[in-house]
TIPAMAR-61830 format. One line per field, with one value per atom (N, C-alpha, C): residue in three letters; atom name; x, y, z. Coordinates in pm, whole numbers. Layout:
N
res = (ALA	...) .
atom = (CA	...) .
east = (X	...) .
north = (Y	...) .
up = (Z	...) .
END
This chain:
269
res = (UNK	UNK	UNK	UNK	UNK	UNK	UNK	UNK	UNK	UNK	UNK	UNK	UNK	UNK	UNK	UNK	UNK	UNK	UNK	UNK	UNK	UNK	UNK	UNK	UNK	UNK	UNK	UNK	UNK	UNK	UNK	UNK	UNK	UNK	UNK	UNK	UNK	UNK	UNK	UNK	UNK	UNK	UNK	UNK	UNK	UNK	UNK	UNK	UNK	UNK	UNK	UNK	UNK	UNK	UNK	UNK	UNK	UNK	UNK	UNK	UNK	UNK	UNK	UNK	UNK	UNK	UNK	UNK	UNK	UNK	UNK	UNK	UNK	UNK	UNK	UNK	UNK	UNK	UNK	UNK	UNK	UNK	UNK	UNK	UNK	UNK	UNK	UNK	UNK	UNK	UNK	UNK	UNK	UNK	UNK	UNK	UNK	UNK	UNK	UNK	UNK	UNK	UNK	UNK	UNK	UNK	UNK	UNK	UNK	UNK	UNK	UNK	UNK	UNK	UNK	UNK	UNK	UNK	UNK	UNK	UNK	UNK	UNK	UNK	UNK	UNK	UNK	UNK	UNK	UNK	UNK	UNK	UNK	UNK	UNK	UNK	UNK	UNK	UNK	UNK	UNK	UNK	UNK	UNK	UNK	UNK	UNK	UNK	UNK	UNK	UNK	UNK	UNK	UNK	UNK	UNK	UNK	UNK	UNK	UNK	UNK	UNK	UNK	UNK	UNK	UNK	UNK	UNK	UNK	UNK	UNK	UNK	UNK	UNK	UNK	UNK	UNK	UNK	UNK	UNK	UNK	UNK	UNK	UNK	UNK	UNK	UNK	UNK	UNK	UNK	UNK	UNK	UNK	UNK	UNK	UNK	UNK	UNK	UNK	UNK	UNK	UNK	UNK	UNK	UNK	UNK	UNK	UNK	UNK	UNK	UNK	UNK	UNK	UNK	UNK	UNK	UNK	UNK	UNK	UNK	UNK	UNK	UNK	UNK	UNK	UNK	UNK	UNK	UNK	UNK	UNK	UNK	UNK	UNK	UNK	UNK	UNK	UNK	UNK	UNK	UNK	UNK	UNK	UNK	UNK	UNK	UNK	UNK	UNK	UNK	UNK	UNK	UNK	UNK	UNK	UNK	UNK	UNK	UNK	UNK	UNK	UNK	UNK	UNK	UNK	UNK	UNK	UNK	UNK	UNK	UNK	UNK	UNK	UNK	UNK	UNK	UNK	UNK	UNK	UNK	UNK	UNK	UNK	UNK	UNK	UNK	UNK	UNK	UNK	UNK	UNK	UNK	UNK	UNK	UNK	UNK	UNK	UNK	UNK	UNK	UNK	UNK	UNK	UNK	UNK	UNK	UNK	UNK	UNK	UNK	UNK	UNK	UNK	UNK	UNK	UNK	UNK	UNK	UNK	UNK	UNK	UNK	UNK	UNK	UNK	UNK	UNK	UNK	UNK	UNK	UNK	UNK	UNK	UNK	UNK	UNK	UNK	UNK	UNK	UNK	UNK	UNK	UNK	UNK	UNK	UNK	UNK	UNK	UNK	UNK	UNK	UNK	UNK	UNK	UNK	UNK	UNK	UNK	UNK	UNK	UNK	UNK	UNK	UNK	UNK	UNK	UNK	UNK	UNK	UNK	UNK	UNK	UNK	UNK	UNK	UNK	UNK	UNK	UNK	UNK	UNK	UNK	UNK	UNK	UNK	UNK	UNK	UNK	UNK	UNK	UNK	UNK	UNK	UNK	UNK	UNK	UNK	UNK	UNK	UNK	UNK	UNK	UNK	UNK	UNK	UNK	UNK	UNK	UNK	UNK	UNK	UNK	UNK	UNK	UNK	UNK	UNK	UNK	UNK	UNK	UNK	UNK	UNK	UNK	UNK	UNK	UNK	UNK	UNK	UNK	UNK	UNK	UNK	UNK	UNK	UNK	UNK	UNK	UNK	UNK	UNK	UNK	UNK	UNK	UNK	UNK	UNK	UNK	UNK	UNK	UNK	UNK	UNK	UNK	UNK	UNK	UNK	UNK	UNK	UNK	UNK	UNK	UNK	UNK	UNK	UNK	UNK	UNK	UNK	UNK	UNK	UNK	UNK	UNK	UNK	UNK	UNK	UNK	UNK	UNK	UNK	UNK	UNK	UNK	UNK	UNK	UNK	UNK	UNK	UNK	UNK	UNK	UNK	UNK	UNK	UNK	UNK	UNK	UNK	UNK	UNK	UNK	UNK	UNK	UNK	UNK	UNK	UNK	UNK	UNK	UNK	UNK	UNK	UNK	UNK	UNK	UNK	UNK	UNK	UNK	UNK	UNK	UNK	UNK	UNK	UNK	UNK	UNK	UNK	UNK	UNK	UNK	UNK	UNK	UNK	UNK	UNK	UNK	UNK	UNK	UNK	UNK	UNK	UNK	UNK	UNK	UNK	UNK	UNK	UNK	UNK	UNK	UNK	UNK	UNK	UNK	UNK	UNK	UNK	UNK	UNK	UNK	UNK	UNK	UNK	UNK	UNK	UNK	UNK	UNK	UNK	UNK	UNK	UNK	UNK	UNK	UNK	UNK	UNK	UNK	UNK	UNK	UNK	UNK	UNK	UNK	UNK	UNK	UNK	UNK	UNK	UNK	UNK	UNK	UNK	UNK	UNK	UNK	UNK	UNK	UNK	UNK	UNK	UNK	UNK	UNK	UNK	UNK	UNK	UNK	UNK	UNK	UNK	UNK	UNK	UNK	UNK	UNK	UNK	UNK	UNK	UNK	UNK	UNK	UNK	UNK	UNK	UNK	UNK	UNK	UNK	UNK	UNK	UNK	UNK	UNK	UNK	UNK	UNK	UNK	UNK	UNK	UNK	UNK	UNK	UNK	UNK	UNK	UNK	UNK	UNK	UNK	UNK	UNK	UNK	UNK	UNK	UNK	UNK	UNK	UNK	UNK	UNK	UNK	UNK	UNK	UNK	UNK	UNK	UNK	UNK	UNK	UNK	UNK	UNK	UNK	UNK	UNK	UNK	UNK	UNK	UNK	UNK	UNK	UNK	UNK	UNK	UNK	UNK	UNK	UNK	UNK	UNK	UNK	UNK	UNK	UNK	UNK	UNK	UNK	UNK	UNK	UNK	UNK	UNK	UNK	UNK	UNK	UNK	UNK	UNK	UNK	UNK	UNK	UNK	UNK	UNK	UNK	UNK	UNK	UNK	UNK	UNK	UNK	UNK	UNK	UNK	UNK	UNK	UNK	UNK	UNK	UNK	UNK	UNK	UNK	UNK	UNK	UNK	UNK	UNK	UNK	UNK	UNK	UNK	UNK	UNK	UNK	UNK	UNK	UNK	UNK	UNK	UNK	UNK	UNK	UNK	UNK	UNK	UNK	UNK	UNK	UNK	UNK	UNK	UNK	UNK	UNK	UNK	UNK	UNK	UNK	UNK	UNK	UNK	UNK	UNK	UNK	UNK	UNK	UNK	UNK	UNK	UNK	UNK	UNK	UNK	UNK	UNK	UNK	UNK	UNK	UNK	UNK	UNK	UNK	UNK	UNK	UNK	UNK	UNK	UNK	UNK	UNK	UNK	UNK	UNK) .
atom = (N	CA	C	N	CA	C	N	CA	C	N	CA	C	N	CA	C	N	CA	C	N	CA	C	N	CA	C	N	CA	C	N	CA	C	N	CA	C	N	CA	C	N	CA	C	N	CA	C	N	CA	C	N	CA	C	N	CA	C	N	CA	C	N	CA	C	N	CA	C	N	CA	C	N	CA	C	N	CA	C	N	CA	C	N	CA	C	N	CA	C	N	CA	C	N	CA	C	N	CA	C	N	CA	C	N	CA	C	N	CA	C	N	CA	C	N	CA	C	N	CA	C	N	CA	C	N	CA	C	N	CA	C	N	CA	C	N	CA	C	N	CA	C	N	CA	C	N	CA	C	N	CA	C	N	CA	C	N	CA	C	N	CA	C	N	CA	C	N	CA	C	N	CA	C	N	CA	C	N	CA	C	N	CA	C	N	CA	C	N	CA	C	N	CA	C	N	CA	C	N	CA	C	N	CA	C	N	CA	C	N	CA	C	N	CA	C	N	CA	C	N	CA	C	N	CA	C	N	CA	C	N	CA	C	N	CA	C	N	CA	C	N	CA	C	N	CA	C	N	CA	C	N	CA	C	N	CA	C	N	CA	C	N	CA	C	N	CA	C	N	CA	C	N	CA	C	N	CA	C	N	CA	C	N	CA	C	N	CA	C	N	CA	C	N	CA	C	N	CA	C	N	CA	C	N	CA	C	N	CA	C	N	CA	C	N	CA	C	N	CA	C	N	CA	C	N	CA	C	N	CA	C	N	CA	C	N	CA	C	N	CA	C	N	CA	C	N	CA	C	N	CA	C	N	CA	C	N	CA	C	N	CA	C	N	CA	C	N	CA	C	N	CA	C	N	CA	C	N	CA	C	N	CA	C	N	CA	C	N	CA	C	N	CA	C	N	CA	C	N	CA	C	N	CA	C	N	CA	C	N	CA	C	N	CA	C	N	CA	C	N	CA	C	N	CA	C	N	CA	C	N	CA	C	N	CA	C	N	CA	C	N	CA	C	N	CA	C	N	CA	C	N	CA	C	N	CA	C	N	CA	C	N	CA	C	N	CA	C	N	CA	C	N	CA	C	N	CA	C	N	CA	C	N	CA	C	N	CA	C	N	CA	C	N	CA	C	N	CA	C	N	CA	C	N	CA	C	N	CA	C	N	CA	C	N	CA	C	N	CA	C	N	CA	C	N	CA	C	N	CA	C	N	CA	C	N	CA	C	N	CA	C	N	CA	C	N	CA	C	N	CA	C	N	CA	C	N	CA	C	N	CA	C	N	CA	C	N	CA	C	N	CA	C	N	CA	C	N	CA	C	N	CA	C	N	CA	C	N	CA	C	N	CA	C	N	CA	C	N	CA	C	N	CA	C	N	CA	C	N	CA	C	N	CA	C	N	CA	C	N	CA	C	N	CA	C	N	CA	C	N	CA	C	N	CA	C	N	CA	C	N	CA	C	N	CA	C	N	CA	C	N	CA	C	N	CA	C	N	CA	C	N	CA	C	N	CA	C	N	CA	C	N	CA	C	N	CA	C	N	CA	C	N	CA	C	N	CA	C	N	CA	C	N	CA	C	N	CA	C	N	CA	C	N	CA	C	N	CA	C	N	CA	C	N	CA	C	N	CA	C	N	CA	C	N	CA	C	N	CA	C	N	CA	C	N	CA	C	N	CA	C	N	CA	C	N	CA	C	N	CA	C	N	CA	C	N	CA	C	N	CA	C	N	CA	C	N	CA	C	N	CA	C	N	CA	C	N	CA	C	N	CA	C	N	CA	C	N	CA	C	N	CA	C	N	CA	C	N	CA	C	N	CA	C	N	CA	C	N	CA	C	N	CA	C	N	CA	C	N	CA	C	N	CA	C	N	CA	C	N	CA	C	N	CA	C	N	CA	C	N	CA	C	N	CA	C	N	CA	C	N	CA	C	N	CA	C	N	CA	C	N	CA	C	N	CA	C	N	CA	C	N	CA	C	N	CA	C	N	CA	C	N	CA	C	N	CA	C	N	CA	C	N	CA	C	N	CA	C	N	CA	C	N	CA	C	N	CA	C	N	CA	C	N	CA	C	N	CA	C	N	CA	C	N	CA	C	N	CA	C	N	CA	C	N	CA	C	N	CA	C) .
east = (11388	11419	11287	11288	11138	11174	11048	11092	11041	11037	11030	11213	11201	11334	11384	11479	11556	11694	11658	11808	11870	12003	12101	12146	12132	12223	12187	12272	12191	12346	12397	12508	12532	12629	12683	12753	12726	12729	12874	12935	13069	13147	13240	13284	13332	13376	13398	13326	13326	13248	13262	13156	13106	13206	13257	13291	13183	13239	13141	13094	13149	13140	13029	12972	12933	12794	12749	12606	12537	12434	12365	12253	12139	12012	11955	11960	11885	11965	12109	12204	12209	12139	12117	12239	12278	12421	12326	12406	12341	12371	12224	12221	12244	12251	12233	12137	12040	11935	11937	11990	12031	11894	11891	11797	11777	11790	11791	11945	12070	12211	12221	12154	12183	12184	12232	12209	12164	12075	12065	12115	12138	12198	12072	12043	11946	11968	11875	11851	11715	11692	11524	11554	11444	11396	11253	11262	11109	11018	10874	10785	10743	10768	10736	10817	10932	11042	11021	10953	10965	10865	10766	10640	10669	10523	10526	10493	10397	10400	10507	10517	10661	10760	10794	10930	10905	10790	10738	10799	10763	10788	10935	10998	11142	11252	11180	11247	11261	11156	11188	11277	11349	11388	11556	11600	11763	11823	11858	11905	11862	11754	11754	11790	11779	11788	11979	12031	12173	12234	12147	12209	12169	12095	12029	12170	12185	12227	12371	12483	12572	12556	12440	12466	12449	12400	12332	12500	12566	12742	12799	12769	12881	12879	12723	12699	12760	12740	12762	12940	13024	13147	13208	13168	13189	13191	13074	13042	13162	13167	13304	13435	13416	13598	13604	13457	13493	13383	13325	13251	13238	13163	13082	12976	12923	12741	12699	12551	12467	12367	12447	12313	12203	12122	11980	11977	11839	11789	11798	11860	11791	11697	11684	11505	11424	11493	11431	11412	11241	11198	11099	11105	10982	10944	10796	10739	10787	10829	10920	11042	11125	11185	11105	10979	10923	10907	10910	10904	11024	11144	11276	11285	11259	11268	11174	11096	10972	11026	11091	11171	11287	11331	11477	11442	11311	11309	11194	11146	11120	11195	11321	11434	11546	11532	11645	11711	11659	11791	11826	11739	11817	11955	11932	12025	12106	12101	12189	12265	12256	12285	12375	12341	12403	12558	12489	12598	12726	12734	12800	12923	12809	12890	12941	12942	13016	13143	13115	13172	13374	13418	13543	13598	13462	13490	13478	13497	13448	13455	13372	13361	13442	13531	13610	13526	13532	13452	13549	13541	13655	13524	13591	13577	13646	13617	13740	13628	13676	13670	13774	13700	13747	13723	13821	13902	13862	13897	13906	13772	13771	13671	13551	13443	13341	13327	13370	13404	13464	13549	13652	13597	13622	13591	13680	13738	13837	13836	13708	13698	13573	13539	13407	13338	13222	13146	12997	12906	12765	12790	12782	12705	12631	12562	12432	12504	12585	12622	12684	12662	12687	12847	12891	13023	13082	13061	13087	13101	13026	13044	13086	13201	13295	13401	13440	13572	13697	13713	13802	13975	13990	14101	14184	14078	14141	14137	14160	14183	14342	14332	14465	14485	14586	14575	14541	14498	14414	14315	14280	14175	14074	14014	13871	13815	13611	13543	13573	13658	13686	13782	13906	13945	13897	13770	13747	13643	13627	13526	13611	13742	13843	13912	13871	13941	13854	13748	13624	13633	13642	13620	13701	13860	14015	13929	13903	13865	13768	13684	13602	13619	13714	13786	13880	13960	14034	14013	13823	13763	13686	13648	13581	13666	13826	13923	13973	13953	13960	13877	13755	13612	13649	13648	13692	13788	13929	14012	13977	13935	13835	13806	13694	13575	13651	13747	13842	13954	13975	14092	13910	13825	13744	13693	13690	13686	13784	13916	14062	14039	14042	14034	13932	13802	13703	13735	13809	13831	13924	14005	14152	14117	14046	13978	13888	13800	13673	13754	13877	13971	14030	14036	14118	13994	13911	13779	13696	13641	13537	13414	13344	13300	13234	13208	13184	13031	12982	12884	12950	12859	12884	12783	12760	12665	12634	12519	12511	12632	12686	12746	12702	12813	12779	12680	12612	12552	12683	12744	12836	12783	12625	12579	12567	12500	12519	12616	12772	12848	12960	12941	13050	13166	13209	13317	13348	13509	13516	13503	13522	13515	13387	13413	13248	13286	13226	13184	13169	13336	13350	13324	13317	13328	13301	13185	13107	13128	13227	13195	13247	13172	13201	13251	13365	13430	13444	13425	13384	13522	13612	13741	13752	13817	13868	13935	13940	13958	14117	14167	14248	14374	14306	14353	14374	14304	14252	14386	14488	14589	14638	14665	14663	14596	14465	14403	14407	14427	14466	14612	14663	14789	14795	14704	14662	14617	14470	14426	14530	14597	14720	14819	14845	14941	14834	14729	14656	14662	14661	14682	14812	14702	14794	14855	14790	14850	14815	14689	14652	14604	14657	14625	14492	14447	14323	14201	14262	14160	14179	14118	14171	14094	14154	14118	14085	13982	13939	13868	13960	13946	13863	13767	13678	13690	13675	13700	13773	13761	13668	13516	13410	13291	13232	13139	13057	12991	12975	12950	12805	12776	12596	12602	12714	12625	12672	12659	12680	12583	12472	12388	12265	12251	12057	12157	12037	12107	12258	12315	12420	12340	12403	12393	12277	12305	12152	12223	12158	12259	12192	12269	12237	12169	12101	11927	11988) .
north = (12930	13010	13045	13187	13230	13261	13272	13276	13162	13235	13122	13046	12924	12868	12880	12942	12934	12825	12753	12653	12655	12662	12703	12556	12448	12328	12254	12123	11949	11932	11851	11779	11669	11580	11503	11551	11507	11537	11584	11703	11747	11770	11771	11813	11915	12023	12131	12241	12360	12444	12605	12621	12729	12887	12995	13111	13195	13159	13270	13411	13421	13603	13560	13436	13423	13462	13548	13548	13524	13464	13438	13553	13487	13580	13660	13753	13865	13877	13861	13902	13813	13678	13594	13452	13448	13333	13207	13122	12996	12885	12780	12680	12542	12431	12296	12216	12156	12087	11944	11891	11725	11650	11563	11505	11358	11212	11115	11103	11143	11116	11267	11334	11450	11569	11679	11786	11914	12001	12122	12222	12295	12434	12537	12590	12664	12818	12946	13025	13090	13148	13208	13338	13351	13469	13558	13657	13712	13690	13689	13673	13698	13903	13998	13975	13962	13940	13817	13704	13562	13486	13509	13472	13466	13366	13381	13506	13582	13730	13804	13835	13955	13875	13758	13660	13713	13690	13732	13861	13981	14102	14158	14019	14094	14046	13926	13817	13962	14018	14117	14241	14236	14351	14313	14360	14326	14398	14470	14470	14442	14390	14267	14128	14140	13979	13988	14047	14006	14039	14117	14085	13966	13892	13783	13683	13662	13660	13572	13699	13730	13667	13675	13633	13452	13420	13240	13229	13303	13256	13175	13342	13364	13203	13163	13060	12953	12935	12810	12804	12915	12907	12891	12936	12872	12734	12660	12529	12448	12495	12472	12419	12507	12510	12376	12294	12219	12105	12095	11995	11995	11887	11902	11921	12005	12048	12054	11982	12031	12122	12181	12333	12353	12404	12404	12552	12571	12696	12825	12900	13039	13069	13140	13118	13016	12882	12778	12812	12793	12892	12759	12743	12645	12744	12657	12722	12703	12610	12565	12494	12431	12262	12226	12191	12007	12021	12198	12175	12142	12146	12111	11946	11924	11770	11719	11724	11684	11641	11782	11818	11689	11682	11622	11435	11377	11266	11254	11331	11323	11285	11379	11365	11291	11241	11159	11056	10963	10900	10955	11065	11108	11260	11274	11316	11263	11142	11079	11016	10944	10966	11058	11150	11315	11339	11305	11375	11226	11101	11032	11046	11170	11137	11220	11380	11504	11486	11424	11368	11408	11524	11523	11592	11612	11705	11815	11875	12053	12096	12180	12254	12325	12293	12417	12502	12595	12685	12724	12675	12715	12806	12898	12997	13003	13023	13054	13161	13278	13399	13468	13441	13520	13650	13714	13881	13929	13797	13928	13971	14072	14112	14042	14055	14009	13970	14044	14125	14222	14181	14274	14369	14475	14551	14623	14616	14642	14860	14885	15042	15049	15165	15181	15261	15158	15213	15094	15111	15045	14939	14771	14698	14739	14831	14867	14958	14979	15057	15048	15091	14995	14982	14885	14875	14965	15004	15143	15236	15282	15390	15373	15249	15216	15321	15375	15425	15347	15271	15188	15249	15327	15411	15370	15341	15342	15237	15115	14992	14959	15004	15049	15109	15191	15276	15186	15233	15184	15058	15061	14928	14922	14830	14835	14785	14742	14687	14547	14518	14337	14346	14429	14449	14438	14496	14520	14363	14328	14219	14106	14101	13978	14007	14171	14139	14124	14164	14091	14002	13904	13733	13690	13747	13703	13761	13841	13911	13814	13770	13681	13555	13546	13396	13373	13465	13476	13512	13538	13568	13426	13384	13249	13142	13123	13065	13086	13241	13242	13180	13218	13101	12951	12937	12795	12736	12801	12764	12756	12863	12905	12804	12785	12642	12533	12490	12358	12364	12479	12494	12480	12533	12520	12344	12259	12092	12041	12084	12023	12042	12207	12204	12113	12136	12050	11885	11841	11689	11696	11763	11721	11740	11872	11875	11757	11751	11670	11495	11494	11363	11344	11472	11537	11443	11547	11559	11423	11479	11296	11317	11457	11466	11625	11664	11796	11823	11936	11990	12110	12137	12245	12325	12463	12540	12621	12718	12794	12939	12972	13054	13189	13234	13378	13524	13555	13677	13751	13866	13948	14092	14083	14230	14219	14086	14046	14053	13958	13900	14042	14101	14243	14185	14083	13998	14069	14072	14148	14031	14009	13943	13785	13742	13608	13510	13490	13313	13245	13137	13010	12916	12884	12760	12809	12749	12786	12632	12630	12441	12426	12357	12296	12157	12137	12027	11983	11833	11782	11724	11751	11738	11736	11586	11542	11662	11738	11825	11827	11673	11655	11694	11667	11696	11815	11896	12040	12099	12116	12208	12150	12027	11962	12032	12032	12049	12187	12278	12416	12466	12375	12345	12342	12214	12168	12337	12365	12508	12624	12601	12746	12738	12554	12561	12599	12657	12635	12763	12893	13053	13052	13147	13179	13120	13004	12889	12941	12962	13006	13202	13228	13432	13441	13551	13638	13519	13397	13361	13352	13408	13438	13313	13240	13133	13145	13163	13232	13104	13048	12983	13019	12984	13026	12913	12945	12830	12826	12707	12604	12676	12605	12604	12462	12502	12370	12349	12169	12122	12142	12297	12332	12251	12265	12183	12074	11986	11833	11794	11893	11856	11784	11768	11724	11581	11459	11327	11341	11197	11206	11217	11329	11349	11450	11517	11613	11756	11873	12027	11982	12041	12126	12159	12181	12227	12362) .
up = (-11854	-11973	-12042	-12025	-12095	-12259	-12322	-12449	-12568	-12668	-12793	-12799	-12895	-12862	-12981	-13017	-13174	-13163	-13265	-13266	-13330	-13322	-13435	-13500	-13425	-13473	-13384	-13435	-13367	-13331	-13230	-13239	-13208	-13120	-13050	-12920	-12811	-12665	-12703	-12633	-12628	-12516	-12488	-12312	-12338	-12435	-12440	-12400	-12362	-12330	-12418	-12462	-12530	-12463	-12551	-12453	-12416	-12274	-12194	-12234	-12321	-12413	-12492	-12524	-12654	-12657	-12731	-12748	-12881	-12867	-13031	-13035	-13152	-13196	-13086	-13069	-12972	-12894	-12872	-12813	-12687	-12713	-12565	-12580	-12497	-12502	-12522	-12624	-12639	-12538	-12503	-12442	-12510	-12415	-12491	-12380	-12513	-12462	-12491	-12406	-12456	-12435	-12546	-12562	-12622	-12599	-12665	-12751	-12630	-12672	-12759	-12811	-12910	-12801	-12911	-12799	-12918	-12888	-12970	-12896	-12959	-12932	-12959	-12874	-12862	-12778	-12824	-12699	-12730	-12585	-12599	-12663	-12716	-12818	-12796	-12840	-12730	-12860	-12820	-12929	-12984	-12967	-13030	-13147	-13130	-13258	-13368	-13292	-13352	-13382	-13302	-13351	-13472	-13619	-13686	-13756	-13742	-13837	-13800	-13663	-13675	-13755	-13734	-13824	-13983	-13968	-14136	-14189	-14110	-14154	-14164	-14050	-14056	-14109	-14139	-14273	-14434	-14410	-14509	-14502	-14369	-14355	-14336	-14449	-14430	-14373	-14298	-14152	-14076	-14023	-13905	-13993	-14120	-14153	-14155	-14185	-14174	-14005	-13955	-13795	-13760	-13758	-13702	-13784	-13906	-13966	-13931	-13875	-13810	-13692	-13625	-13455	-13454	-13542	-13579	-13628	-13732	-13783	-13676	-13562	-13476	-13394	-13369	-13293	-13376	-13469	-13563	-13569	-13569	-13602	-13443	-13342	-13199	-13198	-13241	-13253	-13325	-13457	-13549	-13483	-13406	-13289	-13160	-13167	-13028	-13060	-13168	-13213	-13434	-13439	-13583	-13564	-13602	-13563	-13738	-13660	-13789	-13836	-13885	-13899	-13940	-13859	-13905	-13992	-14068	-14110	-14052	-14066	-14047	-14015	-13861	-13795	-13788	-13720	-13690	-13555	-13475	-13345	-13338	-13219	-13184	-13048	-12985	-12857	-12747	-12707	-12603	-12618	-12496	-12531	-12518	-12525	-12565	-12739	-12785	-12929	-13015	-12918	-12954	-12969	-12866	-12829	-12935	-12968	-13032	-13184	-13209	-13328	-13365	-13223	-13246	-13259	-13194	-13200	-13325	-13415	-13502	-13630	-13623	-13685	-13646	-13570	-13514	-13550	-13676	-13794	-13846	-13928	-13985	-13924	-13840	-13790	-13722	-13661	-13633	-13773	-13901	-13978	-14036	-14036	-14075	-13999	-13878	-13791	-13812	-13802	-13852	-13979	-14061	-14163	-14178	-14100	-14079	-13972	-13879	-13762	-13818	-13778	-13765	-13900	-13983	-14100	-14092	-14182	-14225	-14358	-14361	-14515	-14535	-14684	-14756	-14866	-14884	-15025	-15064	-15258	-15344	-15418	-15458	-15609	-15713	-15820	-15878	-16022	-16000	-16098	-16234	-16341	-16461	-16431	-16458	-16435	-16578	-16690	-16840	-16842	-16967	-17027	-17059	-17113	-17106	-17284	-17323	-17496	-17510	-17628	-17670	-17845	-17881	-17979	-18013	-18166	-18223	-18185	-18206	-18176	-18123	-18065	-17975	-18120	-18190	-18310	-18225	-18253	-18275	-18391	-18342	-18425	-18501	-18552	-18590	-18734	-18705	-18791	-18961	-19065	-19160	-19171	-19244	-19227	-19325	-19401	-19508	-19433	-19289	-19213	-19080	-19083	-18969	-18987	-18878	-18898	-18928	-19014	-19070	-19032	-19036	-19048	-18843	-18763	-18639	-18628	-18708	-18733	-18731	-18897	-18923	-19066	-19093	-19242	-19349	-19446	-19501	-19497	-19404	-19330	-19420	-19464	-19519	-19409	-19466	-19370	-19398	-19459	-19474	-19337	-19362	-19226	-19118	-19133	-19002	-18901	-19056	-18960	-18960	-18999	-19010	-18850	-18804	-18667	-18574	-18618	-18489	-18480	-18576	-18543	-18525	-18547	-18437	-18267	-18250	-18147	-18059	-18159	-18054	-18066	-18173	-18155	-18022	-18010	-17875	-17731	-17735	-17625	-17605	-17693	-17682	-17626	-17658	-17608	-17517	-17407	-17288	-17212	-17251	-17156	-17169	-17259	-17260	-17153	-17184	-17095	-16956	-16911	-16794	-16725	-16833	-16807	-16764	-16868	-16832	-16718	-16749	-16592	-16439	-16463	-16323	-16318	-16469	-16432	-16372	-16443	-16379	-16241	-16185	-16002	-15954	-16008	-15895	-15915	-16051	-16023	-15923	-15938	-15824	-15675	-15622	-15499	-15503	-15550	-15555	-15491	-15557	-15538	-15375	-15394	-15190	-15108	-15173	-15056	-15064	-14958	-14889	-15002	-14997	-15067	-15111	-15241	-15297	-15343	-15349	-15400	-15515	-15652	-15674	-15689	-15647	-15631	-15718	-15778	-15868	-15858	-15993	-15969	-15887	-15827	-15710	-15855	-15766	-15876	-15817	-15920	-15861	-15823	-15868	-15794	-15667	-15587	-15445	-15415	-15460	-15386	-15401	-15462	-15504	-15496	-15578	-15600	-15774	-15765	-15927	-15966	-16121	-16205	-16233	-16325	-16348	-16278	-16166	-16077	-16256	-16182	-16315	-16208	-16127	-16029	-15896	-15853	-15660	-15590	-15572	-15478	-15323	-15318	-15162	-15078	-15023	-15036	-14893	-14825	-14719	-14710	-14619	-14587	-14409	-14404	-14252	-14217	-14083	-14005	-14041	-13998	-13963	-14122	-14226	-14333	-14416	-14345	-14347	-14450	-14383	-14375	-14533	-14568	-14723	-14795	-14791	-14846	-14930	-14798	-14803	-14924	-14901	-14942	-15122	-15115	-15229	-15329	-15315	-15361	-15353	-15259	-15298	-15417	-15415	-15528	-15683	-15695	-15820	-15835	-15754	-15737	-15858	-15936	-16038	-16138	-16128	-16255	-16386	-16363	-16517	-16494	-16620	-16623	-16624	-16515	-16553	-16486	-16376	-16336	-16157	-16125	-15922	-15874	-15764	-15732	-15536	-15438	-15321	-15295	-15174	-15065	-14897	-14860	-14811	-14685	-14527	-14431	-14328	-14236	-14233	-14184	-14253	-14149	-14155	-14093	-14039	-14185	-14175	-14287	-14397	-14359	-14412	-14577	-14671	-14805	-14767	-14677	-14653	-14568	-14508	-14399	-14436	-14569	-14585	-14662	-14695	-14723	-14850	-14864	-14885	-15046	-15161	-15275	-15285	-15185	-15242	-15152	-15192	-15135	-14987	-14892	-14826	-14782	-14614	-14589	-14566) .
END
């Protein structure tokens, strides 16, 4: 196998076999390189592409960075279906296998470690998004404006500006009490999952200019749940759809256990 070596993941020896359709990064079907009881998942990569400076240049270029992207998923969610694998980084490339191997008995408690404690699990991703408004305004006028020269009148007939600022602060009294609720309905879910699960991370909320998800990331978490329990679990988060108005609740899964992969209490490599 010519080539630089990109590895998608570490595992535990499997007797299952990979689909023959399957191809990873550069469109090349992935191998396994067993090594000291472990095995990586690996395929060659040319060096024009991977070397470190070209890696450099195309790390900047988002369309190769989300194809690459996509083809490392595709490998990792294959893996998903017939083992627990532990996922490495995005564009992890060594020079050969002896730089694999090298790699792997370097790391090798702690991945043996790791993989112990993923062993038969998988990751669920909960969301849960506020829909309302951001702020509410009795009429479309400028803050700025004096309250003598509010249009008082589209308030209501004879409105003054006492009127008018007695309904702003109902207004943001009752917007402040939606967040709230929000907030406390997203502690209630993650205690009760968090209770399911073996164990949870919670992550910074989604930006929604990236994620083009409507409404505000109230809750990003990630929950380490026996395979075998899966379907509970699932179960569990559906009955919470719709409990409370104006907050959408998006179940994400299974994948392989990436915020459970670096030591126990710390994110994610």
């Amino acid at each position: 196998m010519s080539g630089l070596r990109y590895v998608y993941a570490v595992c535990r020896p499997f007797g299952s076999t990979l689909p023959s359709q399957l191809t990873g990064v550069a469109g090349v079907p992935p191998k396994q390189l067993a090594h000291h009881g472990l095995v990586a998942i690996v395929s060659a990569v040319p060096e024009e592409d991977f070397s470190e400076e070209p890696l450099k240049a195309h790390l900047e270029d988002l369309d190769w960075l989300s194809a690459t992207a996509r083809a490392h998923q595709s490998v990792i969610d294959a893996l998903t279906v017939v083992t627990s694998p532990l996922p490495l980084r995005l564009a992890t490339v060594f020079r050969d296998d002896s730089g694999v191997r090298t790699m792997m008995e370097a790391e090798e408690e702690t991945f043996r470690r790791t993989l112990d404690r993923i062993e038969g699990r998988v990751e669920w991703g909960v969301k849960l998004y506020a829909e309302f408004a951001e702020s509410s305004q009795p009429s479309q006028v400028s803050p700025s404006t004096p309250v003598s020269e509010k249009p008082g009148a589209k308030i209501a007939k004879g409105g003054s500006g006492r009127d008018y600022l007695r309904q702003r602060r109902q207004q943001r009294r009752a917007h402040d009490e939606k967040w709230e609720r929000a907030e406390e309905f997203a502690r209630r879910l993650h205690a009760t999952l968090s209770e399911f699960a073996e164990d949870a991370r919670i992550h910074a909320p989604q930006n929604p200019a990236l994620s083009r998800a409507s409404g505000r990331n109230v809750l990003n978490a990630a929950y380490l749940v026996p395979r075998a329990e899966s379907e509970e679990f699932v179960e569990l988060v559906d009955r919470t759809k719709g409990e409370e108005p104006g907050l959408r609740v998006e179940l994400t899964g299974p994948w392989a256990a990436y915020s459970f992969s670096g030591p126990a209490g710390q994110e994610g490599a």
